[in-house]
Backbone bond lengths (Angstrom), bond angles and torsions (degrees), N, CA, C in turn:
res aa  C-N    CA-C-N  psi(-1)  N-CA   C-N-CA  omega(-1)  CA-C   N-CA-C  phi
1 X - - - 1.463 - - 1.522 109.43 -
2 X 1.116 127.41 105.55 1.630 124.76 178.93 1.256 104.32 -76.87
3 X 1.327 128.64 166.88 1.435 171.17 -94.48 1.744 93.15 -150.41
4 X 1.169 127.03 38.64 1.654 122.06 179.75 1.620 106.87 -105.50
5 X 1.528 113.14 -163.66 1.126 124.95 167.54 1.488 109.81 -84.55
6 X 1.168 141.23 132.60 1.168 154.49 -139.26 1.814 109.26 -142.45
7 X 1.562 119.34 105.29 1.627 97.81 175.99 1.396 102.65 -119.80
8 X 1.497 117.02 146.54 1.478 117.79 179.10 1.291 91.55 -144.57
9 X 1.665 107.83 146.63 1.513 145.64 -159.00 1.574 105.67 -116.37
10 X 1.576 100.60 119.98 1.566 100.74 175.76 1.402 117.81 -122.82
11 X 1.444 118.28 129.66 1.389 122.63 -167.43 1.700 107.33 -79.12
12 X 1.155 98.07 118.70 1.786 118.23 152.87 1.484 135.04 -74.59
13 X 1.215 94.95 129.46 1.869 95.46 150.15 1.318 135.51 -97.34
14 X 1.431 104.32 69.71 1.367 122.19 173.93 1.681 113.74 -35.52
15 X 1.526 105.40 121.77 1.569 123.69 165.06 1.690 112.88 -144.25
16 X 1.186 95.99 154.02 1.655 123.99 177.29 1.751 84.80 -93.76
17 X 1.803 104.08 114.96 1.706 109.18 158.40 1.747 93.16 -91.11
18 X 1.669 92.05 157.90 1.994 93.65 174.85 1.582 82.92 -155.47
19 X 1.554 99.22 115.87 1.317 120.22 -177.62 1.532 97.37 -121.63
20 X 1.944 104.12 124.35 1.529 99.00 162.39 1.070 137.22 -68.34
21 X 1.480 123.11 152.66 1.581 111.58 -169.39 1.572 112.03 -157.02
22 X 1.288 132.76 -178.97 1.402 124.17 147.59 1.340 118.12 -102.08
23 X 1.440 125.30 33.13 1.254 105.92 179.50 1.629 98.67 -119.19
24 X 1.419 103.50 151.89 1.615 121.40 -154.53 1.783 101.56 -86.22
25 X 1.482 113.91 130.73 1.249 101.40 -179.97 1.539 107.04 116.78
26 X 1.549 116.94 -176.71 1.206 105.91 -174.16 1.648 71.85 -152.63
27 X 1.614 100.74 150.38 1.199 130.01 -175.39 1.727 113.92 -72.90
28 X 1.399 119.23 139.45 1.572 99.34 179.74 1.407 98.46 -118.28
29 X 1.333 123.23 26.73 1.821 113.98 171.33 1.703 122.65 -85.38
30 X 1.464 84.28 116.36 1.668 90.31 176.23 1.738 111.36 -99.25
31 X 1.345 106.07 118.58 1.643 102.38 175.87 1.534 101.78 -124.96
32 X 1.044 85.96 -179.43 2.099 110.51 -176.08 1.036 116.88 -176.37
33 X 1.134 104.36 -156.72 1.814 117.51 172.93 1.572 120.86 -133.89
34 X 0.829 137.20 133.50 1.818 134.37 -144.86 1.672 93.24 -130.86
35 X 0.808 138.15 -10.00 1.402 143.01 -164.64 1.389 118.50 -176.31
36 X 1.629 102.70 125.65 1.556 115.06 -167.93 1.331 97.72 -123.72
37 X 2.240 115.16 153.08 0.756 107.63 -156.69 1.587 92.03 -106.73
38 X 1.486 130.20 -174.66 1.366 100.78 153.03 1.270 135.53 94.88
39 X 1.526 110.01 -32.92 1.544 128.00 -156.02 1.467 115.66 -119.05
40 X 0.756 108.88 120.10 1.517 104.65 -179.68 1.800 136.83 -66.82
41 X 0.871 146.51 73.32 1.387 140.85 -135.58 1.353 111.61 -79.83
42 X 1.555 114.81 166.98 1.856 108.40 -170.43 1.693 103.99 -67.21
43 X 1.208 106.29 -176.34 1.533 106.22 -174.94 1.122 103.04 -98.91
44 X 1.762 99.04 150.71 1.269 117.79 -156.42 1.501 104.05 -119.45
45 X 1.321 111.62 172.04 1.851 111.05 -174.54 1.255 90.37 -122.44
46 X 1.756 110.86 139.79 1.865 110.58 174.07 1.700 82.15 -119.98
47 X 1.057 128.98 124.51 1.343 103.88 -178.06 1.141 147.55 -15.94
48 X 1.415 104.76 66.97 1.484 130.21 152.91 1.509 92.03 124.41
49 X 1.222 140.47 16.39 1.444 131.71 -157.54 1.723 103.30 -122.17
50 X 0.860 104.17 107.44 1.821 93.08 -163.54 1.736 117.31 -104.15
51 X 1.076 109.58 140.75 1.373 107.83 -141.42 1.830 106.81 -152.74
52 X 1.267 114.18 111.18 1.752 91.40 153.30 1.443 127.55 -62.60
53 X 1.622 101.66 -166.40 1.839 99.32 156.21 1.267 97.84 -165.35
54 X 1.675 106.63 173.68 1.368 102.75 -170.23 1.993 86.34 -155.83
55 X 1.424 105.66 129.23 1.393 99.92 -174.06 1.321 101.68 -138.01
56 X 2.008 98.92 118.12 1.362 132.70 -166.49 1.547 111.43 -72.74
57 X 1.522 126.91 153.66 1.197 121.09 -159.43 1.488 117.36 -77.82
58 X 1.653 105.05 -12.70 1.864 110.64 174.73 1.959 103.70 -63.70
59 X 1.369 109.46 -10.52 1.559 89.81 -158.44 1.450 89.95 -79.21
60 X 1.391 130.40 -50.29 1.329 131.86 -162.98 1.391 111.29 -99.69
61 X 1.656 127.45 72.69 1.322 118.25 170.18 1.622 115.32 -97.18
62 X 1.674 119.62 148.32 1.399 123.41 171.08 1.468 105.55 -38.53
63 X 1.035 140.51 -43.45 1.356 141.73 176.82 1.469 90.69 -42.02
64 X 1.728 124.54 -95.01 1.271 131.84 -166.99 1.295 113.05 -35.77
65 X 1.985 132.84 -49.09 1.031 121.71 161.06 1.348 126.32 -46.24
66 X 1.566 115.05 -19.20 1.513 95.19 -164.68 1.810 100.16 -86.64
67 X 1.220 128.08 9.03 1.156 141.35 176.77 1.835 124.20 -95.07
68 X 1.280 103.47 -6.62 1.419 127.91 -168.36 1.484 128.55 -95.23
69 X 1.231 138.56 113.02 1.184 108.21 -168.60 1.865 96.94 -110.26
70 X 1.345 112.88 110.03 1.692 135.74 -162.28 1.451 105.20 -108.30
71 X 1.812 86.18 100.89 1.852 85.69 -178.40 1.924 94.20 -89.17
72 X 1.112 113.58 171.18 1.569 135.43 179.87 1.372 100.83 -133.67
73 X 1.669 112.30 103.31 1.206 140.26 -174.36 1.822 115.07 -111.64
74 X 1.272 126.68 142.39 0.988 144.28 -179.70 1.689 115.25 -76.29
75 X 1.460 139.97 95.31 1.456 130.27 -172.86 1.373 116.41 55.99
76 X 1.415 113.80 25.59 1.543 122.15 150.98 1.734 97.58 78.54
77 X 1.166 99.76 36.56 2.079 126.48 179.52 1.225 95.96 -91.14
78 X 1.311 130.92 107.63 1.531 124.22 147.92 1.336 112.66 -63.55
79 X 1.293 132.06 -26.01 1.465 140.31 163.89 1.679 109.76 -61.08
80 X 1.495 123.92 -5.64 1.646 106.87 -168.57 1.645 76.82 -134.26
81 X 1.392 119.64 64.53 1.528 86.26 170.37 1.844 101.57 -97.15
82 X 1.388 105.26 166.83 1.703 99.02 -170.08 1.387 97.39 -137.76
83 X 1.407 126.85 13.64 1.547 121.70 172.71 1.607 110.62 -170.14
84 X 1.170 111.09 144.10 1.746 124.70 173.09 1.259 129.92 -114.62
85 X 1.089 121.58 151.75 1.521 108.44 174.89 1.376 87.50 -140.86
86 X 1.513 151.96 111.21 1.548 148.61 162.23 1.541 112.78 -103.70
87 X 0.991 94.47 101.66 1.806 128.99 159.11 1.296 81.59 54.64
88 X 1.633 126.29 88.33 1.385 150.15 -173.69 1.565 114.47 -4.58
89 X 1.464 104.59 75.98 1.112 151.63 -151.13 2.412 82.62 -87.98
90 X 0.839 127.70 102.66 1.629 135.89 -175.61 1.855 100.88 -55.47
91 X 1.221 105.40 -50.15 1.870 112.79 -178.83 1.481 95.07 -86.28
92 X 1.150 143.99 31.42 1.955 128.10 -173.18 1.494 87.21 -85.63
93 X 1.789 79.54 147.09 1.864 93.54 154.96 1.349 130.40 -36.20
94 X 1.795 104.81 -67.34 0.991 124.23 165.97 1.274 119.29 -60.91
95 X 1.552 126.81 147.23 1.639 118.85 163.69 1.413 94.28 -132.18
96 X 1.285 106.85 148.05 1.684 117.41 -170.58 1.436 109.62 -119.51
97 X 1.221 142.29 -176.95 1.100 137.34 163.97 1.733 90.88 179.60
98 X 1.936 108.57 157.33 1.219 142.96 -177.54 1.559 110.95 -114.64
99 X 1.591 120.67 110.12 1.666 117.39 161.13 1.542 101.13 -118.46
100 X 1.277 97.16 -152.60 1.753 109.16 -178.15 1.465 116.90 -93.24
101 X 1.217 108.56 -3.49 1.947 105.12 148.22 1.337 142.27 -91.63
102 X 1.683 99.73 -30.53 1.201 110.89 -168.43 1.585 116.41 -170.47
103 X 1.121 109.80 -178.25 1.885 128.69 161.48 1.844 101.16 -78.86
104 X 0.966 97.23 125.62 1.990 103.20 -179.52 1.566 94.57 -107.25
105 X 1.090 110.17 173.70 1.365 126.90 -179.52 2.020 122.05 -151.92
106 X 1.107 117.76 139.52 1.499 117.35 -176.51 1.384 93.57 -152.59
107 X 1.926 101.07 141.30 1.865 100.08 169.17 1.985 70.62 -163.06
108 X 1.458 74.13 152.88 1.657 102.22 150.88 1.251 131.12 -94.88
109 X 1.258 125.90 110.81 1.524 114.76 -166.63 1.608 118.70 -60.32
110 X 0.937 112.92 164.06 1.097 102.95 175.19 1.123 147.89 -114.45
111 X 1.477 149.86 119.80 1.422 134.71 -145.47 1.473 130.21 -47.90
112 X 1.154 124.54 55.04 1.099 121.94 -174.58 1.695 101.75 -155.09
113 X 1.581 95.44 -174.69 1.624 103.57 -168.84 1.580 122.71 -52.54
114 X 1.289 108.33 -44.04 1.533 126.83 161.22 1.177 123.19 -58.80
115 X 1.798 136.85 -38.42 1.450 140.05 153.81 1.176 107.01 -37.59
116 X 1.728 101.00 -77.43 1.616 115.40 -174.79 1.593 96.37 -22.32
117 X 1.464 110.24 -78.83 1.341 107.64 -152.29 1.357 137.68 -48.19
118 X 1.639 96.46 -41.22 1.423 107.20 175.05 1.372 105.70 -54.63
119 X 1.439 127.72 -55.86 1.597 132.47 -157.21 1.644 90.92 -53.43
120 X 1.539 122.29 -34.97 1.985 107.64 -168.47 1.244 118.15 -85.39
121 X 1.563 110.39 -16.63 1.231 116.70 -166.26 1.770 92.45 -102.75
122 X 0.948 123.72 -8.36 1.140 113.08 173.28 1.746 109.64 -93.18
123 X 1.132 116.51 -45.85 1.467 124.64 164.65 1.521 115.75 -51.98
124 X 1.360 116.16 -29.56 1.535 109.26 175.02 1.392 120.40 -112.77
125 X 1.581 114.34 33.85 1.086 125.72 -166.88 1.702 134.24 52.64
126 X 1.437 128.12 12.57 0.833 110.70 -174.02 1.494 108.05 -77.04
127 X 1.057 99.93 -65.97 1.761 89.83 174.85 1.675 107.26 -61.18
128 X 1.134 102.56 129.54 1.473 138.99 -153.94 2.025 111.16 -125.16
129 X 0.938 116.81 -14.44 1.554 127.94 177.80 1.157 126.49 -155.40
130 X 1.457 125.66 166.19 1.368 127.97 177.18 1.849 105.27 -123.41
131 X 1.110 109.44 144.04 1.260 106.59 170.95 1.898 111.70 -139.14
132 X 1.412 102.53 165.88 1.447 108.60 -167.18 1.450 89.34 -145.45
133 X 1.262 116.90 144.47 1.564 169.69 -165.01 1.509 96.92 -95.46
134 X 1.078 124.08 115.51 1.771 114.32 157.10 1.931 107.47 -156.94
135 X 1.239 85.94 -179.77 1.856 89.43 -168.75 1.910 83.37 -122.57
136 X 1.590 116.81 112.18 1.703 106.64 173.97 2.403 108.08 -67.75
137 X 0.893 91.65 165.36 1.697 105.05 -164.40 1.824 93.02 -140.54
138 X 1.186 121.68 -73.06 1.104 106.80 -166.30 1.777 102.46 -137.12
139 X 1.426 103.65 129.16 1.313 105.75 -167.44 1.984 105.03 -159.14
140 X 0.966 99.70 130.51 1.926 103.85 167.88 1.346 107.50 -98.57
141 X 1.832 100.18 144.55 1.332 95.08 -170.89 1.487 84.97 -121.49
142 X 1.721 128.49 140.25 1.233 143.61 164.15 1.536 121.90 -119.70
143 X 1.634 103.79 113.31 1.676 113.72 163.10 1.011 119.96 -80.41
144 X 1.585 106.68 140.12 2.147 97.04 161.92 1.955 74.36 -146.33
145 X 1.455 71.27 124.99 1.433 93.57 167.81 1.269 98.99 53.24
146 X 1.808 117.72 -123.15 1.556 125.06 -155.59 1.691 112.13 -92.47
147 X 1.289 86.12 -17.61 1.608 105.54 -175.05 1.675 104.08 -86.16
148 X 1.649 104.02 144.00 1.109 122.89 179.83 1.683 113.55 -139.34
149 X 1.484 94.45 123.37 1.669 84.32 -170.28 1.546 109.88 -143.07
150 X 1.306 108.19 112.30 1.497 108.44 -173.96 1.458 115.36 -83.04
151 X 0.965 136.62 141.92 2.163 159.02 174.94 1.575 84.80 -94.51
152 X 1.285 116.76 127.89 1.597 154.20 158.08 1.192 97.38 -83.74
153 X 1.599 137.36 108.92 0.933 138.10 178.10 1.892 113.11 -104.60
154 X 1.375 88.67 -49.25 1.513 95.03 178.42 1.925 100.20 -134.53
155 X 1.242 113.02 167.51 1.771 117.43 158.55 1.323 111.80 -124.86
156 X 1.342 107.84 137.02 1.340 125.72 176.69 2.014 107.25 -44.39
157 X 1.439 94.14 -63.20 1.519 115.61 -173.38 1.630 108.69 -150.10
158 X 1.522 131.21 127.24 0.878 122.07 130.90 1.555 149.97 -95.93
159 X 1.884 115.60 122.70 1.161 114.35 -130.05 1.901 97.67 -96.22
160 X 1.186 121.05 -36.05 1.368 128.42 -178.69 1.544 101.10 -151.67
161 X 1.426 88.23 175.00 1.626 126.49 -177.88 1.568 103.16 -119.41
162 X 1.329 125.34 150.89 1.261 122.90 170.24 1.525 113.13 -153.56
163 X 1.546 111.34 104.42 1.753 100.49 155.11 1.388 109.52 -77.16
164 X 2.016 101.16 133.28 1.246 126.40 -164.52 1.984 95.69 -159.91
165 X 1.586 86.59 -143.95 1.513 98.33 -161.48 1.724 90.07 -142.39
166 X 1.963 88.69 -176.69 1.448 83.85 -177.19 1.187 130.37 66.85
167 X 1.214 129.94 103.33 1.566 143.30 -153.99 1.769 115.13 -107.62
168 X 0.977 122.58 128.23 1.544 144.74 -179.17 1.862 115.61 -109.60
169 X 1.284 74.36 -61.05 1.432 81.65 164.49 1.958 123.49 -114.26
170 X 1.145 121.10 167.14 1.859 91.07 162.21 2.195 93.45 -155.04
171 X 1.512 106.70 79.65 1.022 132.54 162.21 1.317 137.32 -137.97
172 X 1.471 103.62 34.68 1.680 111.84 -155.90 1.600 80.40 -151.31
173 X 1.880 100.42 150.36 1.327 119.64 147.50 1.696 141.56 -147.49
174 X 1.126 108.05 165.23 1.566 108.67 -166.26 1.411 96.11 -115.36
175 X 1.211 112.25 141.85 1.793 129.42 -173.92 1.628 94.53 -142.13
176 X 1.664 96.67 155.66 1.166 104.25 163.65 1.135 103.43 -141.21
177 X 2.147 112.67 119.24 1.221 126.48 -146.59 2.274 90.20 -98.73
178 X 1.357 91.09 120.34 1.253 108.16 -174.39 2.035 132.64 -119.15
179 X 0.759 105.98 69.35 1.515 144.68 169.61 1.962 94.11 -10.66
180 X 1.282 135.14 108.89 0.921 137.27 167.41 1.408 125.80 -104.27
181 X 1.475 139.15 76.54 1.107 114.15 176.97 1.610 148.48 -68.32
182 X 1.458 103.26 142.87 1.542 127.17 -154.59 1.404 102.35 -32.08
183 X 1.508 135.10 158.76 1.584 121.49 -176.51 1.402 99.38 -140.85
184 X 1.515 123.54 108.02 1.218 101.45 -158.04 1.716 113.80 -74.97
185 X 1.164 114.40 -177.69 1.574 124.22 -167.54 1.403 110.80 -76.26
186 X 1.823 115.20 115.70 1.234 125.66 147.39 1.638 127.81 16.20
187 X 0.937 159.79 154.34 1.268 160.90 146.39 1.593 98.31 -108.55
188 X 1.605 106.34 149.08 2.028 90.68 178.33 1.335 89.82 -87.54
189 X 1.614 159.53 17.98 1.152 135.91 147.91 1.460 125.07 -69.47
190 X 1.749 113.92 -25.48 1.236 102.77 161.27 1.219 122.55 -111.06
191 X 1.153 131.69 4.79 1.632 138.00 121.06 1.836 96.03 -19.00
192 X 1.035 111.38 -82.45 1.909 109.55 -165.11 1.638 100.58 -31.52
193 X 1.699 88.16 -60.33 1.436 107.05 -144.51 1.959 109.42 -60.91
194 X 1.091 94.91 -21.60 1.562 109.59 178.64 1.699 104.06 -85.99
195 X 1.351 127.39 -29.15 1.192 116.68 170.27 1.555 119.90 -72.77
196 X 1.278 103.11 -32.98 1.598 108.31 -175.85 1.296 101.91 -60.91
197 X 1.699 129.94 -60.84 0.894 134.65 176.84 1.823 120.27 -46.02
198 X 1.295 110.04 -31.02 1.728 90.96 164.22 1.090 120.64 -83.93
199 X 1.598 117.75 -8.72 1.802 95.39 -159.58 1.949 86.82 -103.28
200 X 1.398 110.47 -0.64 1.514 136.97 146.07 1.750 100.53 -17.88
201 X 1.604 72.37 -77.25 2.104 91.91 -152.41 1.809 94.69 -82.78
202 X 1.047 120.75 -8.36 1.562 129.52 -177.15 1.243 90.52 -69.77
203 X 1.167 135.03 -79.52 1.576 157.10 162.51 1.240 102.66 -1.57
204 X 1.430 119.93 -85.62 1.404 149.73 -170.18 1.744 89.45 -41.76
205 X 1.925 111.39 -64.90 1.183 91.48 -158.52 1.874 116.24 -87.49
206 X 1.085 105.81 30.61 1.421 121.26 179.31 1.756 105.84 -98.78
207 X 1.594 96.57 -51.11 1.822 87.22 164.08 1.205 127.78 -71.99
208 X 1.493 131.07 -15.68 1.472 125.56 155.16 1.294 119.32 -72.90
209 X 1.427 123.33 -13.16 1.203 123.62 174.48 1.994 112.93 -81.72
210 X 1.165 92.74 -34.07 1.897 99.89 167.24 1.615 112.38 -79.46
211 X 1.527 109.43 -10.09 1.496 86.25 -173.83 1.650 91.94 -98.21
212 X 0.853 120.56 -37.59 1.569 128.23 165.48 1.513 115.92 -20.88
213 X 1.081 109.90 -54.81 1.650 149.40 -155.65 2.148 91.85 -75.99
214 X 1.478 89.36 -71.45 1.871 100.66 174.44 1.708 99.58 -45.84
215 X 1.347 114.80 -58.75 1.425 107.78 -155.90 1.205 119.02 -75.48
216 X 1.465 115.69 -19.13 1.576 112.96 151.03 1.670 134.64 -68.19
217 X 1.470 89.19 -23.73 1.598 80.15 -173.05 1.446 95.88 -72.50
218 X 1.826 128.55 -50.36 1.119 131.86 169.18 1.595 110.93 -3.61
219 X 1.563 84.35 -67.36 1.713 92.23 178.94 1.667 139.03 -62.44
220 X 1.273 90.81 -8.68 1.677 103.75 172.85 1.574 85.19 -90.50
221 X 1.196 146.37 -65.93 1.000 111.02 -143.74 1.758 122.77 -90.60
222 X 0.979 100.04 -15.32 1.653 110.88 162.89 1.400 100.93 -63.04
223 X 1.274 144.20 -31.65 1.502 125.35 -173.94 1.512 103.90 -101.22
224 X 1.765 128.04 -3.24 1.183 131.38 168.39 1.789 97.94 -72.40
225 X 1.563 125.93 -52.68 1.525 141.18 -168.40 1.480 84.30 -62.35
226 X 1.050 143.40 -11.80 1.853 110.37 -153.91 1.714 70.95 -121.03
227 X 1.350 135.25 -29.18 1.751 125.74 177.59 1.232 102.50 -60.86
228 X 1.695 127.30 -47.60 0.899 112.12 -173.37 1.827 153.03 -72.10
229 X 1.936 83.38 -13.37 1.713 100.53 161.99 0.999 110.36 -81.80
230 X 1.411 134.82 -41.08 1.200 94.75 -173.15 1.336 134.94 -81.89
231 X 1.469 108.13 6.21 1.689 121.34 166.13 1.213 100.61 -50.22
């Protein structure tokens, strides 16, 4: 295994949280976990060299992050990145944090075309994983038999984060924590008043649906009369 830049993809179970509240608005923080400790991931191809891995909790400490400058990129786009964290930077986009599973992750998206997106595609599952960027530094590699499985001991650098696809690992997840405010309770007068009003527009759109209906047939048969002169 050489000494390069290295990216591995970790599968999520993407969910929408909806916590009641009084605060107005809906929340745009997407967090997860980008790196697990511990775990062994599916096997991987180094050109042609096939291999698990398993990356121990000395490689990724808050210490080492706080030395890092970890952009959070969109499908592994240096062109879409949408959050930072530089060398644990207190105001960063990104905010990171270290427990006993993994590297966690938190950002606020951000108002724009690239926020937007992530927050839907993450809510409707398309993006499906997280992946991280790193350079390996210190690592043992152990065979038995056919199997090959390298221990992450230390990282050179870790360079980004990426919601993406494609799974490396699948013990990690991404949520997007979403703020609902409280709605207070119905009255049955506008309970009524809201029913009348659909079967209202039900109505309405049932007679555009018959006049629709007339003005086509109209139209079959005026273009049947104009086939038939010129027979």
């Amino acid at each position: 295994m050489d000494e390069k830049r290295e990216i591995r993809t970790i599968e999520c179970e993407l969910s929408v949280r909806e916590q009641s509240g009084t605060e107005a608005g809906e929340s745009r923080t997407i967090a997860g976990q980008a790196i697990v400790f511990n775990r062994e991931s599916v096997e991987l191809d180094d050109w042609g060299e096939r291999f698990t891995e398993i990356i121990l909790p000395e490689a990724v400490t808050m210490g080492f992050l706080n030395t890092q400058d970890v952009k959070l990129n969109l499908l592994h786009d240096r062109k879409m990145t949408i959050a930072r964290c530089n060398k644990g930077d207190a105001n960063a986009s990104l905010r990171l944090s270290v427990d006993q599973n993994g590297v966690n992750f938190e950002f606020d998206a951000p108002k724009c075309d690239l926020g937007d997106r992530a927050l839907e595609l993450v809510r409707t599952g398309v993006y499906s994983g997280c992946s991280f960027e790193f350079k390996p530094k210190d690592y043992e590699k152990r065979v038995d038999g056919d199997k090959v499985t390298i221990t992450h001991k230390a990282f050179e650098y870790l360079d980004a984060l990426t919601i993406g696809m494609d799974p490396a690992y699948r013990q990690t997840s991404v949520n997007v924590r979403e703020l609902i405010k409280a709605q207070p309770q119905k009255t049955e007068e506008e309970i009524q008043r809201e029913k009348a009003e659909q079967e209202q527009q039900q109505r309405e759109q049932a007679e555009r649906d018959a006049e629709q209906h007339a003005l086509r047939a109209y139209e079959r048969r005026q273009r049947a009369l104009m086939i038939e002169s010129f027979d």
